[in-house]
C-alpha positions in Angstrom: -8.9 -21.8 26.3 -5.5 -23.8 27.0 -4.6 -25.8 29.5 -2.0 -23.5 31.9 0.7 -26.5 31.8 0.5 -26.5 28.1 3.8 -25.3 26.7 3.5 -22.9 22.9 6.3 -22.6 21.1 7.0 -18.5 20.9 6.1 -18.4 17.0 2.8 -20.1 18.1 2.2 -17.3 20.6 3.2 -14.6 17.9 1.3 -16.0 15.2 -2.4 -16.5 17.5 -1.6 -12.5 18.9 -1.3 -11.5 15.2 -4.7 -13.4 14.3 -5.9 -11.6 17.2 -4.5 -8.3 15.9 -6.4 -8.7 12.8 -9.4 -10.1 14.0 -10.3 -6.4 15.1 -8.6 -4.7 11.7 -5.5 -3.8 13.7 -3.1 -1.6 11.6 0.1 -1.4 10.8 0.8 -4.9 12.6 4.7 -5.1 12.9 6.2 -8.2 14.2 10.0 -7.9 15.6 12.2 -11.2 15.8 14.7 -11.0 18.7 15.7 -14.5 19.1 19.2 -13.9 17.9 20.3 -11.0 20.0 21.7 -12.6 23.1 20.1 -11.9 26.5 16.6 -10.7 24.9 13.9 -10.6 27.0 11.4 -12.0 24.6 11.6 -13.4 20.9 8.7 -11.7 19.6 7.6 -8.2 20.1 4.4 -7.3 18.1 3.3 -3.9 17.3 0.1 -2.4 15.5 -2.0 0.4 16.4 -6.0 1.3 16.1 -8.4 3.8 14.7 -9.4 5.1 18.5 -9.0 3.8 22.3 -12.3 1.8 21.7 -10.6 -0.3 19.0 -7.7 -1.0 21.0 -9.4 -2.4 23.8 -10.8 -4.2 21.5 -7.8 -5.7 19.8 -6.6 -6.0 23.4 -9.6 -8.4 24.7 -9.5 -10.3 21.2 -5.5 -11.4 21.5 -6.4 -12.3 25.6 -9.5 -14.4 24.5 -6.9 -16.0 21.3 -4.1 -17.0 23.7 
């Protein structure tokens, strides 16, 4: 696990919650770049979806244990 004061760069971040993602055969992963709209709240937003609730908590514990 990382050190809280160390800084990753949001494509870092997006790229370990994708390996994450996949990890647990996550589907239909979609990553949205905001970084030029003005004002966004984030850079990233990733989006994928699983077979049942099961596999998302799965895909859920596996991107928290990645980052």
């Amino acid at each position: 696990m990382r050190n809280k004061t160390e800084e990753v760069s949001a494509e870092k971040l997006a790229e370990t919650i994708i390996f994450g993602i996949l990890e647990k055969k996550g589907l239909e992963i979609t990553k949205i770049d905001f970084s030029e709209m003005p004002n966004a709240i984030s850079k990233y937003f990733i989006v994928c979806h699983g077979n049942s609730s099961s596999q998302v908590d799965a895909i859920a514990d596996s991107i928290a244990e990645q980052a």
